[in-house]
C-alpha positions as CSV (number, residue, x, y, z in Angstrom):
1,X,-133.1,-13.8,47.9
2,X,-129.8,-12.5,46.9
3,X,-127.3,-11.4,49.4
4,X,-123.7,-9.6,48.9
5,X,-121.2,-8.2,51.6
6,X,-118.5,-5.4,52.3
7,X,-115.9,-5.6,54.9
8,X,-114.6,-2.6,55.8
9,X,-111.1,-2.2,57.1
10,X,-112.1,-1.5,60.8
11,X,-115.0,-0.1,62.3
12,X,-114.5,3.6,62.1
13,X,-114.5,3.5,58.5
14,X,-117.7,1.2,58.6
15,X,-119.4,4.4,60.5
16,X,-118.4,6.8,58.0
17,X,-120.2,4.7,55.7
18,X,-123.6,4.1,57.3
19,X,-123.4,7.3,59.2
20,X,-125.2,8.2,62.5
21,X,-127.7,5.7,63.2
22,X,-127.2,4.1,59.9
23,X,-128.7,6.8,58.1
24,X,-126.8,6.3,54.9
25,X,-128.6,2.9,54.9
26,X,-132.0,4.0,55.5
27,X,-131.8,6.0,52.4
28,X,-130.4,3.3,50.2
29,X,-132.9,0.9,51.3
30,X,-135.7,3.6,50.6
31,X,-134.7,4.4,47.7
32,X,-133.3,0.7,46.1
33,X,-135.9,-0.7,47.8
34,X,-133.4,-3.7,49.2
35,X,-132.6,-4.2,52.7
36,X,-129.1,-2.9,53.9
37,X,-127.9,-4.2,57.1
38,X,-124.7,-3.2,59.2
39,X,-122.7,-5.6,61.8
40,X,-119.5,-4.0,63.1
41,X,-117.2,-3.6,59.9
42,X,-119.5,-5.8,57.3
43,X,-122.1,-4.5,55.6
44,X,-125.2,-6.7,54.1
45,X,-126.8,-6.2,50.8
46,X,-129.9,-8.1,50.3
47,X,-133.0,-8.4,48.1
48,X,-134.8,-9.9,45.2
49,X,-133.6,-7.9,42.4
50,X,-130.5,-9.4,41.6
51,X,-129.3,-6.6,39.6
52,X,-129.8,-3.7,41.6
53,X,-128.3,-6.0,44.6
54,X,-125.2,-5.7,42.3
55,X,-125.6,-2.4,41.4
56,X,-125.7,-1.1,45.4
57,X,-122.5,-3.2,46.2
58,X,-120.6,-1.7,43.5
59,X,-121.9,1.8,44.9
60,X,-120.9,0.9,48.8
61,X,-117.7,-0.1,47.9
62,X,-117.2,3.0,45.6
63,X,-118.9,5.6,48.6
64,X,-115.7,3.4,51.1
65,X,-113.0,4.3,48.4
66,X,-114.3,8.0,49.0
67,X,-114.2,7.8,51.9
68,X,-110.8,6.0,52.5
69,X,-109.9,9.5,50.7
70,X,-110.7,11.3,53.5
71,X,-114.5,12.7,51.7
72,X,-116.9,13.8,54.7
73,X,-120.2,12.0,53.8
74,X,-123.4,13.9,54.5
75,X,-127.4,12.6,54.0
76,X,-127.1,14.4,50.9
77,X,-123.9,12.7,49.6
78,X,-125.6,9.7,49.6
79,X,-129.2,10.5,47.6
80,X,-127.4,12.6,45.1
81,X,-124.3,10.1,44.3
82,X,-126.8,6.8,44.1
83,X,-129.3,8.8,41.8
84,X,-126.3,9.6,39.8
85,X,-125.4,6.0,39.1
86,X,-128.8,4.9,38.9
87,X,-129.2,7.2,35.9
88,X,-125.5,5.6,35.0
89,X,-124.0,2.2,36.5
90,X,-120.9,3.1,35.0
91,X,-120.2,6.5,37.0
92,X,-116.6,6.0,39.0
93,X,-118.2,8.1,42.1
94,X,-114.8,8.6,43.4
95,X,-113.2,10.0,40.1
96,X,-116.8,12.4,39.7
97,X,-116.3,13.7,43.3
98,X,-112.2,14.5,43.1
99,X,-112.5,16.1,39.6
100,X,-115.4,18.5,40.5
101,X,-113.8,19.7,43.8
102,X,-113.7,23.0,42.9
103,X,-111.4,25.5,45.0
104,X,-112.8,29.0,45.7
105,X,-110.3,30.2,48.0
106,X,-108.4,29.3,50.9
107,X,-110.9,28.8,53.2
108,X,-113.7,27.2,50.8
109,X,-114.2,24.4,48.8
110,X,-117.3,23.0,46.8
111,X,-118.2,20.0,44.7
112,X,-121.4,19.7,43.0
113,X,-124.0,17.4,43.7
114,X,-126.0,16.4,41.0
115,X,-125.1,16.0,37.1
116,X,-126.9,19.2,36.5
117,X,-124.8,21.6,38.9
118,X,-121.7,19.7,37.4
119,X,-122.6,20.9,33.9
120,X,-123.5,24.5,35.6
121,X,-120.0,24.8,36.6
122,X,-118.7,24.0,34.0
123,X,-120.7,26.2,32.1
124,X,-120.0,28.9,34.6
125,X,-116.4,28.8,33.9
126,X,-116.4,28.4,29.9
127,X,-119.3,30.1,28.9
128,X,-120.2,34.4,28.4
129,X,-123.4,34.4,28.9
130,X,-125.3,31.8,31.5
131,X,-128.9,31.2,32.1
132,X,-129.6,29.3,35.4
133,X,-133.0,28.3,35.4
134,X,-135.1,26.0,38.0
135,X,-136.7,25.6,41.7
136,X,-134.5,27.2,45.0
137,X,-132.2,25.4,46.6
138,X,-130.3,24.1,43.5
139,X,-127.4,26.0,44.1
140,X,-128.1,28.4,41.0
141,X,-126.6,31.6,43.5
142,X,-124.5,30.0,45.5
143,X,-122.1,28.3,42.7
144,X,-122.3,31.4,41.0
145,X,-121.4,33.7,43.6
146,X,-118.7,30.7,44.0
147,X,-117.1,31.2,40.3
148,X,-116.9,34.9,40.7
149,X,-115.2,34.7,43.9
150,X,-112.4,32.4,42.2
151,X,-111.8,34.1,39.2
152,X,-111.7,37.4,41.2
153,X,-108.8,36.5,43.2
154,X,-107.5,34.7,40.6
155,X,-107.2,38.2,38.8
156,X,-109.5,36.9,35.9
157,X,-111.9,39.7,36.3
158,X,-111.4,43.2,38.2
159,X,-114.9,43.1,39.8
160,X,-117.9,41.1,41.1
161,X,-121.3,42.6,40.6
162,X,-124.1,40.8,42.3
163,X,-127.3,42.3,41.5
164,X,-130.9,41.4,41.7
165,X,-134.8,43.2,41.2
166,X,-136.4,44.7,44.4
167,X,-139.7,43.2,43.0
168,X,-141.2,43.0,46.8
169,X,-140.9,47.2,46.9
170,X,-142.0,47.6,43.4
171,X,-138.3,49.1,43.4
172,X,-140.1,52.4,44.7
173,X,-138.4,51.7,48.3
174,X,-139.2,55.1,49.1
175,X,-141.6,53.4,52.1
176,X,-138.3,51.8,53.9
177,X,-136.7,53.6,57.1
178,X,-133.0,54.5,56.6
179,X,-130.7,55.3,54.1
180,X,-130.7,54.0,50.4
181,X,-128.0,51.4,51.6
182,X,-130.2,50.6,54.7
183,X,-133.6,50.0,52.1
184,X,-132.0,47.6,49.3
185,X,-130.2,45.8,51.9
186,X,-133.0,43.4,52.9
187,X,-133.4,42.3,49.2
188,X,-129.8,41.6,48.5
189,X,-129.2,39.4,51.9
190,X,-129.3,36.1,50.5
191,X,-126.1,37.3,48.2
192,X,-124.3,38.8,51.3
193,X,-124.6,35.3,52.7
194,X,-123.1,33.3,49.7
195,X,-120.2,35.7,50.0
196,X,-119.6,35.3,53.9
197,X,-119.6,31.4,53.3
198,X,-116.7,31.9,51.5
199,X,-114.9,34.6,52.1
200,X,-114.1,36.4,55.9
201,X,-116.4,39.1,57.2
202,X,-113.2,41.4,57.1
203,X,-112.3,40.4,53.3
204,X,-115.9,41.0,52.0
205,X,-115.8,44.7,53.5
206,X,-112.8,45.1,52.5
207,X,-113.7,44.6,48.4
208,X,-117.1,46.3,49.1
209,X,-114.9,49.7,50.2
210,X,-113.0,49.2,47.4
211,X,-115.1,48.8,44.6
212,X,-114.3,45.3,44.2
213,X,-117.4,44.0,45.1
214,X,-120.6,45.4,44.2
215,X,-124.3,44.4,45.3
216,X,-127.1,46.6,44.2
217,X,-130.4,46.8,42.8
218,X,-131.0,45.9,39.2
219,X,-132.3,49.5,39.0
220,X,-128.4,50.3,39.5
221,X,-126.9,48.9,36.1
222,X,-129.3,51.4,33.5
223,X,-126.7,53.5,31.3
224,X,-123.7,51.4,32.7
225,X,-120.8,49.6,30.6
226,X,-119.5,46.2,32.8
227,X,-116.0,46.0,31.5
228,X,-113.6,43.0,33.5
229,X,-116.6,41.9,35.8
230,X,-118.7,39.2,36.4
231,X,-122.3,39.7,36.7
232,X,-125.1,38.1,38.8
233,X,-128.5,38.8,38.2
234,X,-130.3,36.7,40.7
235,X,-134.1,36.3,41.2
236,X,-134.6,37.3,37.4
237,X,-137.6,35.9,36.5
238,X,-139.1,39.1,38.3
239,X,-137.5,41.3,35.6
240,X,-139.4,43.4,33.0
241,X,-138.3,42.4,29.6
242,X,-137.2,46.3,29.4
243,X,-135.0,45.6,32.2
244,X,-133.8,42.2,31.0
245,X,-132.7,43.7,27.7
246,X,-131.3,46.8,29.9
247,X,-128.9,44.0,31.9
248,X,-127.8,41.9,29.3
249,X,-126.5,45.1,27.1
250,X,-124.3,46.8,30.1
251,X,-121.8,43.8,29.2
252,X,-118.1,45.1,28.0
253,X,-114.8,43.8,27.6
254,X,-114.1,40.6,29.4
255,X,-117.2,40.1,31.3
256,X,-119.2,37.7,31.7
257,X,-122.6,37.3,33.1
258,X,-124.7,34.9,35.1
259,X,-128.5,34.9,35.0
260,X,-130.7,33.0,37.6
261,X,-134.3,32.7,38.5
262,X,-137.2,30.0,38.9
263,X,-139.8,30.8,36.2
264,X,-142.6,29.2,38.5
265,X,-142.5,31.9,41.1
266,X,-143.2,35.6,39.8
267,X,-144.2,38.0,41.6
268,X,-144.3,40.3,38.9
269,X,-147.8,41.9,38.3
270,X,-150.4,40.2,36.2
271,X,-150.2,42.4,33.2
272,X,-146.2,42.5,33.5
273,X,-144.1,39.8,31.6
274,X,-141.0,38.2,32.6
275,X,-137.9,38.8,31.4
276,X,-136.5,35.8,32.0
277,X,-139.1,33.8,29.9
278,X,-138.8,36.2,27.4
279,X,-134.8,35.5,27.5
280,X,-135.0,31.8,27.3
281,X,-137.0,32.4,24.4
282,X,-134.8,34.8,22.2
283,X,-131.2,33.6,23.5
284,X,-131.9,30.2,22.4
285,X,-129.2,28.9,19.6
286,X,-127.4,31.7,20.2
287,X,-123.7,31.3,20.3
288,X,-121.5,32.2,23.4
289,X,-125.1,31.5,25.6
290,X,-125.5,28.4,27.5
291,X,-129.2,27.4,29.0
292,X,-128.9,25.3,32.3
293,X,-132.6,23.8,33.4
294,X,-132.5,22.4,37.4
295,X,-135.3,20.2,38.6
296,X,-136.7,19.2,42.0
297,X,-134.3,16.4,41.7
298,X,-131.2,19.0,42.0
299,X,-132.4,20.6,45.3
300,X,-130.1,20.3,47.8
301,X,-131.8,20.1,51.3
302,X,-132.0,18.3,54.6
303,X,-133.7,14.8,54.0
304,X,-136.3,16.3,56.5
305,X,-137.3,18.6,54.0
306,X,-138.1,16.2,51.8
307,X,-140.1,14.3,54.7
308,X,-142.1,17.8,55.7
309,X,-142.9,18.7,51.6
310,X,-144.0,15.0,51.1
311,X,-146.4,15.0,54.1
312,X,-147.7,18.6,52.6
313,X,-148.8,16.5,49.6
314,X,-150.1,13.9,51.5
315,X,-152.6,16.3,53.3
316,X,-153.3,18.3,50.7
317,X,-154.8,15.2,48.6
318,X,-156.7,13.9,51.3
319,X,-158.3,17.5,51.4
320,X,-159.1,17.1,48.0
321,X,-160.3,13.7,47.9
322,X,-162.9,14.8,51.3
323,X,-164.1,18.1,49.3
324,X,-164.5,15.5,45.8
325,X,-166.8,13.5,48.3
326,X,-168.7,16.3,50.1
């Protein structure tokens, strides 16, 4: 069996490492399939594979330099940054996290976590037109929402303009207690909550009085010109292909628009189409356009997540394979 070691430089930094109850390790042993063992400031890597033995060193002592650098480590960290160099050996970790840190204001930074929200970003940033497409919790929104904030107080653009379809209400919200403020409010929460993460309750009504910041319903944009904004449409695989074509045509000078949705979960009625699909299907090739495509493996969540979803599957085969013998 092959076995390599780490010493760290004391024993807090060791902690940092294997976090609480070695939990880093537990998910680099179930994922490398080696055994990783902890004793005060030395670390153990050991297993039959001698090259993926290798490979997991170089990766513990590159997570240590990352965290010599004052990085705060979370269960996350650790799945995300050892898939990356699975997929690549040769990724310098600590070079990938410092050059993504990307500052939204004073009070918020973010780095991306997987090779895909890397290449959102910086699609986000260079690109007109983007197309955000994949399951929730990949950070589609929230990066998004993230870039607009930036490049608003960095005076790039004059206004933010979140938007997205009030599918659930058939946007007839006519049914809904209170006033029209009080009846889209429910569908635009999730964009309200992006914005509080990174900017102060006060701030965000302050740009919302002012015109700075604007979240509506999709229904909103018809027979508008967007001129010096950046645009969110969220949720839009629940748009018409009418009301696709309707958003993508408000854009005027110096804007820019972002477009995100997960084509597996319409709730669009049957004999309706999806704008997005549609989209995907017309925009491709076209210049100033950039397609981004997440995947399960890009969902950010709590390890437990993945723990509750993968006992889901586990009961919902053994249903089937009891119904296949009755």
């Amino acid at each position: 069996m092959e076995r390599q070691e780490i010493r760290f430089e004391n024993v807090d930094f060791a902690r940092e490492v294997c976090g609480p109850g070695n939990a880093h390790l537990e998910i680099v042993a179930q994922i490398s399939g080696l055994r990783v063992e902890s004793r005060g400031n030395e670390l153990a890597i050991l297993g039959d594979d001698q090259v993926m033995v290798a490979l997991v060193t170089r990766y513990f002592a590159q997570i240590y330099e990352l965290v010599r650098t004052g990085y705060q480590l979370f269960d996350r960290d650790i799945e995300q940054s050892l898939r990356i160099m699975l997929r690549d050996p040769s990724t310098p970790l600590k070079k990938y996290y410092q050059e993504s840190q990307f500052a939204v204001s004073p009070r918020k930074s973010i780095c991306p976590k997987t090779v895909t929200q890397r290449e959102y970003l910086h699609a986000l940033r260079d690109v007109d037109l983007v197309l955000g497409i994949g399951p929730a919790g990949t950070g589609k929104t929230y990066l998004a929402v993230a870039v607009g904030v930036s490049l608003f107080l960095q005076k790039k653009i004059k206004r933010l303009i979140l938007t997205r379809p009030a599918v659930e209400a058939g946007e007839k919200l006519g049914f809904l207690p209170g006033d029209l403020v009080e009846k889209v409010n429910p569908y635009l929460r999730p964009l309200y909550d992006a914005l509080h993460d990174m900017l102060d309750y006060n701030r965000v009504q302050e740009m919302i009085g002012t015109g700075a910041i604007e979240i509506a319903p999709l229904a909103f944009m018809r027979g508008r010109t967007l001129n010096n904004a950046f645009v969110i449409l969220d949720e839009a695989q629940n748009t018409s292909p009418e009301q696709m074509k309707m958003f993508l045509t408000r854009l005027g000078y110096g804007s820019r628009a972002v477009v995100t949705g997960d084509i597996t979960q319409i709730d669009l009625p049957a004999h309706v189409g999806s704008g997005l699909i549609q989209a995907m299907e017309v925009l491709h090739g076209v210049q100033g356009v950039s397609m981004i495509h997440f995947t399960e493996e890009d969902v950010i969540r709590h390890p437990l997540v993945g723990r509750i979803v993968r006992a889901y599957d586990r009961h919902r085969q053994a249903a089937e394979a009891k119904g296949e013998k009755r």
